[in-house]
DRENZADREN-188413 format. One line per 10 residues: their letters; for each residue x, y, z of N, C-alpha, C, CB. Coordinates in nm, 3 decimals, decimal comma. Glycine has a CB too. Layout:
N
A) X/Y/Z/X/Y/Z/X/Y/Z/X/Y/Z | ... .
***
This chain:
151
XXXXXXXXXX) -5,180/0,562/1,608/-5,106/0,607/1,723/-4,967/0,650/1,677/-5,097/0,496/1,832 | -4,928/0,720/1,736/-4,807/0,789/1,688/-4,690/0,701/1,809/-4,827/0,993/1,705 | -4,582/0,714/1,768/-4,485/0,644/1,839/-4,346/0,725/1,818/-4,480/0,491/1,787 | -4,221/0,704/1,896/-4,115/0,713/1,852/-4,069/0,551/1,861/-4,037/0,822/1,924 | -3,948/0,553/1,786/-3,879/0,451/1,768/-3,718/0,442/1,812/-3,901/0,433/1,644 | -3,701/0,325/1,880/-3,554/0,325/1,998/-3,493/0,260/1,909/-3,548/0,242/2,168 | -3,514/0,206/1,823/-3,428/0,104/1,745/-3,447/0,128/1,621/-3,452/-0,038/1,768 | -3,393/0,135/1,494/-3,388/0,073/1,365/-3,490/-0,044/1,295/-3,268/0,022/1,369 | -3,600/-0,009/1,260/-3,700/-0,116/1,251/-3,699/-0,148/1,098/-3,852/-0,070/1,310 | -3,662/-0,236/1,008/-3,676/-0,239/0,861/-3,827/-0,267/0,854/-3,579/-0,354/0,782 .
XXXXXXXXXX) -3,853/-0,176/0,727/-3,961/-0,120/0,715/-4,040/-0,024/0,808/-4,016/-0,205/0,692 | -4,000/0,030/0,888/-4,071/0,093/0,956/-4,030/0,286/0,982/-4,066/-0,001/1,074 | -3,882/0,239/1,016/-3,822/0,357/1,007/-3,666/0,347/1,080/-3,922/0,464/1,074 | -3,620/0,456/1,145/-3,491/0,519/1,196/-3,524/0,468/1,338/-3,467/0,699/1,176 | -3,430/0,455/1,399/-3,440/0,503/1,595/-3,411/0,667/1,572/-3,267/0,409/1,737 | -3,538/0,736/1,655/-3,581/0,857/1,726/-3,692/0,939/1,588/-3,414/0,961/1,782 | -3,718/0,797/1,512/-3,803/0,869/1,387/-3,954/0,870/1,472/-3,805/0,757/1,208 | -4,043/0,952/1,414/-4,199/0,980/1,512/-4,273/0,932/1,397/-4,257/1,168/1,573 | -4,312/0,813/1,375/-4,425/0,712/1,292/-4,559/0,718/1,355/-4,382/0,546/1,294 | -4,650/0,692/1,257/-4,809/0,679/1,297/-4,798/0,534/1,215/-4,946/0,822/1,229 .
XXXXXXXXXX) -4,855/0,417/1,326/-4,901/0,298/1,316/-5,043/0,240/1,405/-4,786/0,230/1,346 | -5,024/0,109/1,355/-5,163/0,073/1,405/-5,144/0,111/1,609/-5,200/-0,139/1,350 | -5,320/0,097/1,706/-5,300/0,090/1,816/-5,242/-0,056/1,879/-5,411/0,136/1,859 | -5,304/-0,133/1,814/-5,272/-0,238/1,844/-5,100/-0,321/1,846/-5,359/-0,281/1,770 | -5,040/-0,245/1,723/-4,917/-0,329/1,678/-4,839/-0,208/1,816/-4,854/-0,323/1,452 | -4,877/-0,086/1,814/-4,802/-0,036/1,916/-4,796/-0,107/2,069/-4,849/0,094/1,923 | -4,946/-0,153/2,105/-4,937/-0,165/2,259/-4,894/-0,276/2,263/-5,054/-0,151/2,347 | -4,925/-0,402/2,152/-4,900/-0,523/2,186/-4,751/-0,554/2,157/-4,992/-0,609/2,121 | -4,672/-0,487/2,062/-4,566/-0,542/2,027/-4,438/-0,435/2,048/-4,590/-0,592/1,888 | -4,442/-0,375/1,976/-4,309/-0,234/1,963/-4,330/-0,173/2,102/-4,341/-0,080/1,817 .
XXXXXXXXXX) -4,431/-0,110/2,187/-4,419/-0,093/2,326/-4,363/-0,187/2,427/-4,530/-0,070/2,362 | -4,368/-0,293/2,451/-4,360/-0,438/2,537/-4,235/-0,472/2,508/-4,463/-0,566/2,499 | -4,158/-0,449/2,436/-4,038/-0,497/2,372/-3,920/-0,455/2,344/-4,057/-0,522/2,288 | -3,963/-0,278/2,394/-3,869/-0,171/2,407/-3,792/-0,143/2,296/-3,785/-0,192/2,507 | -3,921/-0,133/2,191/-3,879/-0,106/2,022/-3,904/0,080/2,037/-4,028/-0,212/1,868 | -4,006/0,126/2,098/-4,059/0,229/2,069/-4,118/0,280/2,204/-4,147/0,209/1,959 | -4,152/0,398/2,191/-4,275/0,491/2,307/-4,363/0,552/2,241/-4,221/0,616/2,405 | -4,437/0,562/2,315/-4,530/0,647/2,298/-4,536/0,797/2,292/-4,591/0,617/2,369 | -4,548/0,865/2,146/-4,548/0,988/2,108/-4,609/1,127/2,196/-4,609/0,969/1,994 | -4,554/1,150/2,349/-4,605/1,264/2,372/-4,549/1,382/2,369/-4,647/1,257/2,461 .
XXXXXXXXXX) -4,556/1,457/2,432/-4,451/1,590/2,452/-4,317/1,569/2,530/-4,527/1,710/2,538 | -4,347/1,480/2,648/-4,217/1,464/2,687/-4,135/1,366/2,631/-4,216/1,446/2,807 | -4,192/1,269/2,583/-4,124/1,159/2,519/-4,037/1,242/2,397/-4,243/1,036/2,459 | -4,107/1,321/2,303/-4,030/1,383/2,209/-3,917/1,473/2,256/-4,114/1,453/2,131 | -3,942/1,503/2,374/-3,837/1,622/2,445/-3,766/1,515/2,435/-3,854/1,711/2,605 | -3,753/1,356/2,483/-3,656/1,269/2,516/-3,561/1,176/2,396/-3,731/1,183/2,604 | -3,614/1,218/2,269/-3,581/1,174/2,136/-3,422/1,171/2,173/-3,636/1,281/2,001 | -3,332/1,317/2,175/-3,206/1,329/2,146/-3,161/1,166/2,306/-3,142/1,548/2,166 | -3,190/1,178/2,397/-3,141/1,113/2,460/-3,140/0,970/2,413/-3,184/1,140/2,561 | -3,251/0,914/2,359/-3,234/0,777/2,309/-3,149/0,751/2,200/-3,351/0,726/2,275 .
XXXXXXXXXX) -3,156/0,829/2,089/-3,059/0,858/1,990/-2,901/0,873/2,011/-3,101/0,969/1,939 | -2,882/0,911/2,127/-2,722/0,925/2,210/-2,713/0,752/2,283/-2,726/1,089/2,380 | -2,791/0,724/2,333/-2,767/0,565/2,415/-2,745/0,499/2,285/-2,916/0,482/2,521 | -2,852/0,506/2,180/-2,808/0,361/2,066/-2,656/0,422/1,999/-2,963/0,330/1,893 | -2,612/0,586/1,999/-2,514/0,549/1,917/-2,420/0,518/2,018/-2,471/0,648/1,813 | -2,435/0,540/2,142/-2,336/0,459/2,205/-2,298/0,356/2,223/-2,328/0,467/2,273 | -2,411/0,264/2,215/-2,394/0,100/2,173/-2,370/0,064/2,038/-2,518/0,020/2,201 | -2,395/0,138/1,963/-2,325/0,071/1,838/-2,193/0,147/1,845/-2,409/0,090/1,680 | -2,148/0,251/1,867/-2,012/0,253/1,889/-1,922/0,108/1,967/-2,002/0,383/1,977 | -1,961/0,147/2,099/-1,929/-0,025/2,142/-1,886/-0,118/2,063/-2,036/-0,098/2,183 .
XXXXXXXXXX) -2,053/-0,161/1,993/-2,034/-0,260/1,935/-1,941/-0,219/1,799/-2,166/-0,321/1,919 | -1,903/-0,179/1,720/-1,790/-0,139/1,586/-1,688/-0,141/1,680/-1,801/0,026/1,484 | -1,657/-0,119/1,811/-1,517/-0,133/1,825/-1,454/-0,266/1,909/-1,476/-0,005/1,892 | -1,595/-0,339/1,947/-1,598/-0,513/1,946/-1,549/-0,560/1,803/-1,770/-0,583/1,971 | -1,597/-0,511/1,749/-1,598/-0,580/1,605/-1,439/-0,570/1,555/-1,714/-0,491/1,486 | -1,387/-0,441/1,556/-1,279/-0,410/1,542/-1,140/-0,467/1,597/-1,299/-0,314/1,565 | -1,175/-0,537/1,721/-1,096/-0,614/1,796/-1,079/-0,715/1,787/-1,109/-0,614/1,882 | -1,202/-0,760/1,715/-1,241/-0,931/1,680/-1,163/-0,945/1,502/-1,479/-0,963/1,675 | -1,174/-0,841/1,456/-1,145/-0,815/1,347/-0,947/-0,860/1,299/-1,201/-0,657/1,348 | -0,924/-0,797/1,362/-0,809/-0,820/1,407/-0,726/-0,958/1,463/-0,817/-0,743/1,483 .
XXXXXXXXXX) -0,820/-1,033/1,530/-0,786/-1,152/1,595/-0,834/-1,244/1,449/-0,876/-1,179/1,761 | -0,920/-1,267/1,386/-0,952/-1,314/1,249/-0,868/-1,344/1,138/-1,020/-1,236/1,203 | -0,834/-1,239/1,153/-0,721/-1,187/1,037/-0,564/-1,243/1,061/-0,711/-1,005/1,041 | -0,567/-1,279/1,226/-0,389/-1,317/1,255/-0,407/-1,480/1,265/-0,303/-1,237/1,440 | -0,531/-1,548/1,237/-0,530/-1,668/1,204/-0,534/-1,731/1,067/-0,612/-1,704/1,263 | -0,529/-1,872/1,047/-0,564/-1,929/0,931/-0,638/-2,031/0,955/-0,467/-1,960/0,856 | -0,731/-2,117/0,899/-0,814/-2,220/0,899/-0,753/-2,302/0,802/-0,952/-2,187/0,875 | -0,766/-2,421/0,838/-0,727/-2,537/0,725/-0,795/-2,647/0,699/-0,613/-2,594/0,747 | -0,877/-2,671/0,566/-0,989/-2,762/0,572/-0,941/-2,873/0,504/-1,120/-2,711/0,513 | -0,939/-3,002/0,472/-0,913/-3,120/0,476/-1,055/-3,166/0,389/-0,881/-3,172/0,630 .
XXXXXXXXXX) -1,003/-3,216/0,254/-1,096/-3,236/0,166/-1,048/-3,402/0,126/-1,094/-3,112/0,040 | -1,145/-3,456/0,096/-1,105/-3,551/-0,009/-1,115/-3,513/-0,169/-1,190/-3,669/0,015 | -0,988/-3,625/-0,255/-0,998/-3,559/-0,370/-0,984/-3,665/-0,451/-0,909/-3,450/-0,392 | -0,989/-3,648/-0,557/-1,004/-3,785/-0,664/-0,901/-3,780/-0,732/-1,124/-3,796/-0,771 | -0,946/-3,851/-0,823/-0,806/-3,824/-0,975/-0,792/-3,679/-1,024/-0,855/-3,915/-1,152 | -0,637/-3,624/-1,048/-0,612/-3,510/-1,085/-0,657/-3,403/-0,965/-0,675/-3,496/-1,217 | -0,637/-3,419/-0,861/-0,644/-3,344/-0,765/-0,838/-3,316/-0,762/-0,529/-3,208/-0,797 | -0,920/-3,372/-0,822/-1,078/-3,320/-0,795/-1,116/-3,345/-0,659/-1,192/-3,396/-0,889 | -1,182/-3,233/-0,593/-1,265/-3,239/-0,469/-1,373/-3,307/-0,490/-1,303/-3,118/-0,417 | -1,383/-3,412/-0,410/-1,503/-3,413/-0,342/-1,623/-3,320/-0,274/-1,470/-3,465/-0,275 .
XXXXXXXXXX) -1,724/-3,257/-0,301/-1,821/-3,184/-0,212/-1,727/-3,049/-0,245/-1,842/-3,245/-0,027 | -1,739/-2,955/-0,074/-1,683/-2,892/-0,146/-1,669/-2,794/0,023/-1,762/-2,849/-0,305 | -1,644/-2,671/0,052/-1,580/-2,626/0,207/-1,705/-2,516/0,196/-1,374/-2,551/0,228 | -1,817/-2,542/0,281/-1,900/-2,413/0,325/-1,883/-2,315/0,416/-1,999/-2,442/0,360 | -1,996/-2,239/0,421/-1,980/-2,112/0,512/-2,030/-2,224/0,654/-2,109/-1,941/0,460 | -2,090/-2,319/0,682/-2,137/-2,376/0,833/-1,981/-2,453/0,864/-2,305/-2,513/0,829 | -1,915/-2,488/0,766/-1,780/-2,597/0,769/-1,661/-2,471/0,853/-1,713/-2,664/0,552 | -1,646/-2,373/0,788/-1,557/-2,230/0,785/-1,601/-2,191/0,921/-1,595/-2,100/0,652 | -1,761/-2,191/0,941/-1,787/-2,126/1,054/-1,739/-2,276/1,203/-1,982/-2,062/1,034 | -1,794/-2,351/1,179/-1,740/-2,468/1,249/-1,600/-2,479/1,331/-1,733/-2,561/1,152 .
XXXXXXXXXX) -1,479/-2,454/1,195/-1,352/-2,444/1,236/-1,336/-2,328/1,316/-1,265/-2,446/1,132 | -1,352/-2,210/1,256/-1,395/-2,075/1,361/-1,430/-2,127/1,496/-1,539/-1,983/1,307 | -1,553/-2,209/1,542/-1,577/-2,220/1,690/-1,448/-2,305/1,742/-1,731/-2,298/1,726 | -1,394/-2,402/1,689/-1,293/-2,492/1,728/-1,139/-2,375/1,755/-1,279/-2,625/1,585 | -1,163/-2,313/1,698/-1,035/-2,201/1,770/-1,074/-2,071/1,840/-0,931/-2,140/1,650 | -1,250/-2,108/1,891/-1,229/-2,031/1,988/-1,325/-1,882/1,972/-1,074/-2,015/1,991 | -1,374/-1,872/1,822/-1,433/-1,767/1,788/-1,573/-1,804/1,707/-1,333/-1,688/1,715 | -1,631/-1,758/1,827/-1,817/-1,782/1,760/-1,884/-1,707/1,658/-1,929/-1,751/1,868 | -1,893/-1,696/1,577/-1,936/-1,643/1,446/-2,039/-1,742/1,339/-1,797/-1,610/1,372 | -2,151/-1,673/1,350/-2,250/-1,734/1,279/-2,171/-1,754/1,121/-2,396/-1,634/1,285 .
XXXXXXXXXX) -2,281/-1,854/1,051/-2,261/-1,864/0,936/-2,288/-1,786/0,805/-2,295/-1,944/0,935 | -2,387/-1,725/0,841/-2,470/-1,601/0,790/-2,361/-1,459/0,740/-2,582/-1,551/0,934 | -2,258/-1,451/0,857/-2,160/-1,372/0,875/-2,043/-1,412/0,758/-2,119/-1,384/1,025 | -2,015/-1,527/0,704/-1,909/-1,552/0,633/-1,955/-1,534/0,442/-1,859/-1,711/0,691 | -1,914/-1,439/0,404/-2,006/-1,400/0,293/-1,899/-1,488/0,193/-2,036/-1,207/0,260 | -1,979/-1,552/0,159/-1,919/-1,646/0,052/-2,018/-1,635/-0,085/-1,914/-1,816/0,116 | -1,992/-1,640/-0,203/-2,043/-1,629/-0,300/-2,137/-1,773/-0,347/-1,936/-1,583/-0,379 | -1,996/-1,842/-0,385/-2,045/-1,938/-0,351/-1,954/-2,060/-0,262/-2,096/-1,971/-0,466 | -1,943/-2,234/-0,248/-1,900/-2,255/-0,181/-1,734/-2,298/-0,284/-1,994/-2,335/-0,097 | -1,678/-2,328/-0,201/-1,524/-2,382/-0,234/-1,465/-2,509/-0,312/-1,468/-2,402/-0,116 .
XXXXXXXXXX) -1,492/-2,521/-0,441/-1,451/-2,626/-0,491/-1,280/-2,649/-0,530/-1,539/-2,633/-0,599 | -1,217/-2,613/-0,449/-1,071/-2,623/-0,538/-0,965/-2,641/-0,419/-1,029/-2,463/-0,644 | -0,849/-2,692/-0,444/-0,751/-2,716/-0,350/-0,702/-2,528/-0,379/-0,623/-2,876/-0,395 | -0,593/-2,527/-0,258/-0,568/-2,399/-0,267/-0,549/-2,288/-0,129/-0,673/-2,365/-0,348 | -0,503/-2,169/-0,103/-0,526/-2,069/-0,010/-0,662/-1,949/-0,083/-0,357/-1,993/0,020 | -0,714/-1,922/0,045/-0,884/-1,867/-0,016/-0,849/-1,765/0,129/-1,081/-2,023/-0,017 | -0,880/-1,636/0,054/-0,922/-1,516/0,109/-1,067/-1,540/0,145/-0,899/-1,398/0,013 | -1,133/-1,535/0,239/-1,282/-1,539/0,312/-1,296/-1,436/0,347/-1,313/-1,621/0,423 | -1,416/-1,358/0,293/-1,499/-1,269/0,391/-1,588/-1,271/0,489/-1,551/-1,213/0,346 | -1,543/-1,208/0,611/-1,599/-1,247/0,730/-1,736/-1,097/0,757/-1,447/-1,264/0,865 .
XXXXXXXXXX) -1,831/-1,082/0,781/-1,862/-0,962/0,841/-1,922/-0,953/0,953/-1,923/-0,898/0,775 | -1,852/-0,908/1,063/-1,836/-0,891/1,194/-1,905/-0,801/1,235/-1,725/-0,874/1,232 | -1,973/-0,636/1,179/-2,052/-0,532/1,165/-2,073/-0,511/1,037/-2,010/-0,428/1,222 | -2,205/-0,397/1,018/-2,235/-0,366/0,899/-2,088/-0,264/0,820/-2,387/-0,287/0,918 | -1,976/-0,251/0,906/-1,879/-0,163/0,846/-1,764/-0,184/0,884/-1,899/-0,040/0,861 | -1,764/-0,326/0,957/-1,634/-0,398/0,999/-1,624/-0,505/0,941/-1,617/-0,428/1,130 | -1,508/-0,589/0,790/-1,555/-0,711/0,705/-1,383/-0,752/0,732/-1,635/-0,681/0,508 | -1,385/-0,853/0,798/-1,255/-0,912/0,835/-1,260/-1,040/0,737/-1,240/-0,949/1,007 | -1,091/-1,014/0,676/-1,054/-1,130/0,613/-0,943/-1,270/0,635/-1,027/-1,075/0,521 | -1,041/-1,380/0,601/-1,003/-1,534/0,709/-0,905/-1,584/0,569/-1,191/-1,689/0,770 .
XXXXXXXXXX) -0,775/-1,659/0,637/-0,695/-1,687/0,538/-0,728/-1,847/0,517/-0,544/-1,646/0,572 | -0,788/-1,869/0,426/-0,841/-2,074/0,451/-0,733/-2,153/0,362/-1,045/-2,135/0,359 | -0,714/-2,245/0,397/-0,598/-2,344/0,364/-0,731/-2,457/0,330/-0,458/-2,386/0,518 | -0,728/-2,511/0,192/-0,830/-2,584/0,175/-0,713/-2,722/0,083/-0,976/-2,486/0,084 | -0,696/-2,810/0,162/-0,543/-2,917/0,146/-0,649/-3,065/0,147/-0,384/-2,906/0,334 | -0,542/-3,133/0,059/-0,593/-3,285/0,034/-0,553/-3,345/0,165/-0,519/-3,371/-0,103 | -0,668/-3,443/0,198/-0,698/-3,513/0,305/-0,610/-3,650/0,300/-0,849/-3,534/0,310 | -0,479/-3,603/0,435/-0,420/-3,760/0,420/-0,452/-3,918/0,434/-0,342/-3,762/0,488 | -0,449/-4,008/0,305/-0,530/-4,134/0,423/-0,445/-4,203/0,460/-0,642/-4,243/0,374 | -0,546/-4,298/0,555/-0,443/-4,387/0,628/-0,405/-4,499/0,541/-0,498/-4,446/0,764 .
X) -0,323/-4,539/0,594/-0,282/-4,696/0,542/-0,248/-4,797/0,663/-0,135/-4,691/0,441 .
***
């Protein structure tokens, strides 16, 4: 069955690309779900129009991102480690820890989103990469400071 496609499908193709797939994966899944239509004459007449709605939502969305981007960047995070002799960390500051403090001031951002290489073993200020869109990458200023104890 031939189809167009409303969305960006990995592996599959583009939104407004015209694919031949199974009948089945069309009616049961990519039709029902408002991935795709069905390939006729008018539907293809209707290609440019779907292709104009998604780039209008991802416009949208890049200039969400862009705003959020901005608000990211005018904060700092400060994580609170324990440390041993000679200043050594304990453990160490992840992307779920980074993302954590993020919700506590207010900004929801998965963890998935904070591209870290790997995680944070060192006292110090740490540039974080955040990515907010595939072409919007906001950078988090982290304060990673020895943990006062009590007495």
């Amino acid at each position: 069955m031939k189809i167009i496609l409303k969305e960006d499908l990995e592996k599959l193709g583009k939104a407004g690309d015209v694919v031949q797939v199974k009948d089945g994966y069309a009616r049961n899944f990519l039709v029902p779900r408002n991935l795709a239509v069905v390939a006729t004459k008018g539907s293809l007449a209707s290609i440019e129009k779907i292709l104009k709605e998604k780039q209008l939502r991802e416009n949208k969305r890049k200039k969400e991102a862009l705003a959020l981007k901005d608000k990211v960047e005018g904060i700092s995070c400060t994580a609170e480690v324990l440390v041993g002799e000679e200043d050594k960390v304990f453990g160490s500051v992840t992307a779920i820890e980074i993302s954590r403090m993020l919700k506590d001031k207010g900004f929801f951002i998965d963890k998935r989103s904070i591209e870290m290489e790997e995680p944070i073993k060192a006292l110090g200020v740490f540039s974080v990469p955040v990515r907010l869109h595939p072409e919007v990458t906001a950078s988090l200023k982290l304060w990673v400071v020895k943990k006062e104890e009590k007495k």
